[in-house]
Every structure is written in structure tokens, then in C-alpha cells.
N, C-alpha and C positions, 0 to 999 in steps of 0.2 A: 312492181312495187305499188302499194295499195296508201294515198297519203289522204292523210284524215286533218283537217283542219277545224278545230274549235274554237270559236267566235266565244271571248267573256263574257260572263253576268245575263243582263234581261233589263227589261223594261221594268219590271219590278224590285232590282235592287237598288235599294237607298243608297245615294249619295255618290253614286260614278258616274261624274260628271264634270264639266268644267265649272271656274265659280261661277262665270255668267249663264252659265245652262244651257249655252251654244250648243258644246260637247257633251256626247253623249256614248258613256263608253260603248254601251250593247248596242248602241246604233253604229258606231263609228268600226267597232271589230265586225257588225254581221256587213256593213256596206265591202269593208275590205275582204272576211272571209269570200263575199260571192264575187268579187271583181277577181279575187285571185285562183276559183275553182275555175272560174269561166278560161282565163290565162292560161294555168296548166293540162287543163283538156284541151285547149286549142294546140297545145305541143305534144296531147297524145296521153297522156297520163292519165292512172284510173285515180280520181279526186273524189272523198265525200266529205262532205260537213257534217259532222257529229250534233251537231244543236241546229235543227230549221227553226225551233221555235224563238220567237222574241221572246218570250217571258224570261226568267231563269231557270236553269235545270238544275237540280242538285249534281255535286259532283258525284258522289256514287253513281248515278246514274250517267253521267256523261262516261263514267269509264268502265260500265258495264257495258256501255254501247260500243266504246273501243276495243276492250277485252274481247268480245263476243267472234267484233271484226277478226282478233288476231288467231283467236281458235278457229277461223274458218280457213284462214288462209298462212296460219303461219305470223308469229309475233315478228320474225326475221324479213318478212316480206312489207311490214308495216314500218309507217313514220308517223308522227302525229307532231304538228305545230299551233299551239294554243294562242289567239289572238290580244291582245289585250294595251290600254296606255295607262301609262302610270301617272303617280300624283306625290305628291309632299306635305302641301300644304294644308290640310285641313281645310279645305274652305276657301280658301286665301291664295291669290297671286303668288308665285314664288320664282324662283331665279332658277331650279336643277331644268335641266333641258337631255335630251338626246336619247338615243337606242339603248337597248340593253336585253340579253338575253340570260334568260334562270334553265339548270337544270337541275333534277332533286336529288337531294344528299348522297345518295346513292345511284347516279347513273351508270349507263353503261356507257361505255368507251366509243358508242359509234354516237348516242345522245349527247357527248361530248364533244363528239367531232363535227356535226349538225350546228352544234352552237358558235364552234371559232369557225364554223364559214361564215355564220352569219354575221359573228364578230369585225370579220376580215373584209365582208362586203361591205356591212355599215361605215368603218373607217374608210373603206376605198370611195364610198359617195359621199363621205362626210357626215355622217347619220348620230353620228354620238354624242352632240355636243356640248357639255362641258361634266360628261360625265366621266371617271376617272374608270381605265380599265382594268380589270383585275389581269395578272399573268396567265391567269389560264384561260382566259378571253369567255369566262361565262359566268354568271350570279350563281347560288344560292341562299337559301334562306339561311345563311351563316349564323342570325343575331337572333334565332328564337330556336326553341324543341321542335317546334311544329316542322313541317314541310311541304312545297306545294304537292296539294292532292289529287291534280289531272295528272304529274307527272310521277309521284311516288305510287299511285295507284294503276297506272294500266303500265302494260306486259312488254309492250315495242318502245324503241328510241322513239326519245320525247324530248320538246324545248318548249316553254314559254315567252315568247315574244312581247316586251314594252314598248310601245311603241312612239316614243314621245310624251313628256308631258301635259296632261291635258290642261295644267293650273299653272303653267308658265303661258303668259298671253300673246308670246310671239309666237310658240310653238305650237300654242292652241289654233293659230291663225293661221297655222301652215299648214299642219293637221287637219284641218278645214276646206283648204284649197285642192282643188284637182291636181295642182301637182303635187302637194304633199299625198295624198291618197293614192297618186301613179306610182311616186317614188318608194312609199313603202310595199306596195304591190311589188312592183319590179326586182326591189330588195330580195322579198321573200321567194319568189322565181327562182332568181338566181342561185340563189344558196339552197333552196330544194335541188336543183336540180345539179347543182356543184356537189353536193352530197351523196344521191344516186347514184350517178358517174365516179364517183369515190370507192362504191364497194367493192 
């Protein structure tokens, strides 16, 4: 199994960030994408990062580069988990807090199954918190046309990972901390590799 991790956004997209400019999404997804290729090569897994660059990459391009992967080896042999934290507030402090995982409108049933593990782990660490969980233990973009385009657009099971709020200021603070950056690492271990071991 060939698993592709993409780290969100860049150094050049406006406005992902915390209000105080602590958090910094592109920085905070490529610090954890690399702590957690290093984790799952250490247990032996072929791991690559789809985005090395800090800048941002457009999506097309991030899932041409996944695509490409899956025509080499087989889309059934591939996983892909997109890094990312989420926000509310515009600008602004705000109260939503905890984990949450998207797949796109149209996944498949093993991107599906990817997600309530992650779902399942989050709850079992406590990782959700005070966000409300859907029955089917994963988001989509329910409330627009649109839908996400790392996961609607490439070929293998795919989930989107939120990682915390970055404009809730306790969770920005935890999110900050080595152990909030273990724990989300650890999170995503698990539930790759509980997945894996599922097919």
C-alpha cells in the first residue's frame, strides 16, 4: 500500500492562520505531514508527500501528482490523507473546537471506511471536542454545489483531515504544543494503519 499525505495550502495563501499569527496552517500541516511520514516509514510503510513545497500548489496539480501515482501502481493500492485545521471565525476567536474528517460527495466505500476509523480514534483520545458528530462518522461539503477537490478529484480512497481549530485559542495552544502535534500524529498512525489492516 502506497500512502500519499498532502500537507494544506502554502506560505502564500492569504489568511490560514490563527488571529494572532501564531498558527500557521501550511506550516503547522507540512510540520505534521513530515513527523508523520517519518512515523510510518519507521513501521515500514512506502509514505510520500505529495506537496514538498512550501509555497501553495494548485489542486489540479496536487492530484495530478496523485493520479499519476495511482496509474503507476494501481488506484486500489493507494490512500491519500490531506492535512489541514480548520477555522470559523473570520478573523476572530471563537468557541468550535475538535477533530473532524470530510470525504467527497461521492466517495467510495473504503474512503468511507478510512474516515469512521479516524472518527473512532478521535473519540477514543478525545480529539473531537465540542464538535457534534454526524451518524456516519464523516463531513462533506453538505451546505454548498462545490466539493472538496483533492478528494473529488484523484482516483484512490481519500479523507480530509481538520485538525483542530486554529481561532479557538485553547486549541490553538494545544495545537502548538508537542504534545498536541504528537497526538495528532499518533491519531493519524493509527487509523492509517487500522485501515490497511482492514482490507
Amino acid at each position: 500500500m502506497k500512502i500519499l499525505i498532502d500537507n494544506g495550502h502554502g506560505s502564500d495563501t492569504l489568511g490560514k492562520q490563527s488571529p494572532d499569527g501564531l498558527l500557521k496552517e501550511y506550516k503547522w500541516t507540512r510540520d505534521i505531514a513530515q513527523r508523520l511520514e517519518t512515523a510510518l516509514k519507521a513501521k515500514g510503510y512506502n509514505v510520500q508527500r505529495i506537496v514538498p513545497e512550501t509555497n501553495d500548489v494548485p489542486i489540479t496539480t496536487r492530484c495530478n501528482r496523485v493520479n499519476a501515482i495511482c496509474k503507476q501502481v494501481g488506484a486500489k493500492n493507494v490512500v491519500l490523507v490531506s492535512i489541514h485545521n480548520n477555522a470559523v471565525s473570520n478573523g476572530s476567536w471563537g468557541t468550535a473546537k475538535g477533530f473532524s474528517v470530510f470525504v467527497s460527495k461521492n466517495a467510495s466505500s473504503n474512503s468511507k471506511k478510512l474516515a469512521s476509523i479516524f472518527t473512532d480514534e478521535a473519540i477514543d483520545r478525545k480529539l473531537t471536542g465540542n464538535r457534534s458528530i454526524p451518524v456516519e462518522k464523516y463531513w462533506t461539503w453538505s451546505w454548498t454545489k462545490a466539493d472538496i477537490g483533492i478528494l473529488k478529484g484523484t482516483a484512490c480512497p481519500a479523507v480530509l483531515t481538520e485538525n483542530g481549530f486554529m481561532d479557538n485559542k485553547e486549541e490553538c495552544d494545544y495545537l502548538l504544543s508537542e504534545k498536541g502535534k504528537q497526538d495528532f500524529v499518533d491519531l493519524h498512525v493509527v487509523a492509517i494503519e487500522k485501515y490497511i489492516k482492514s482490507l
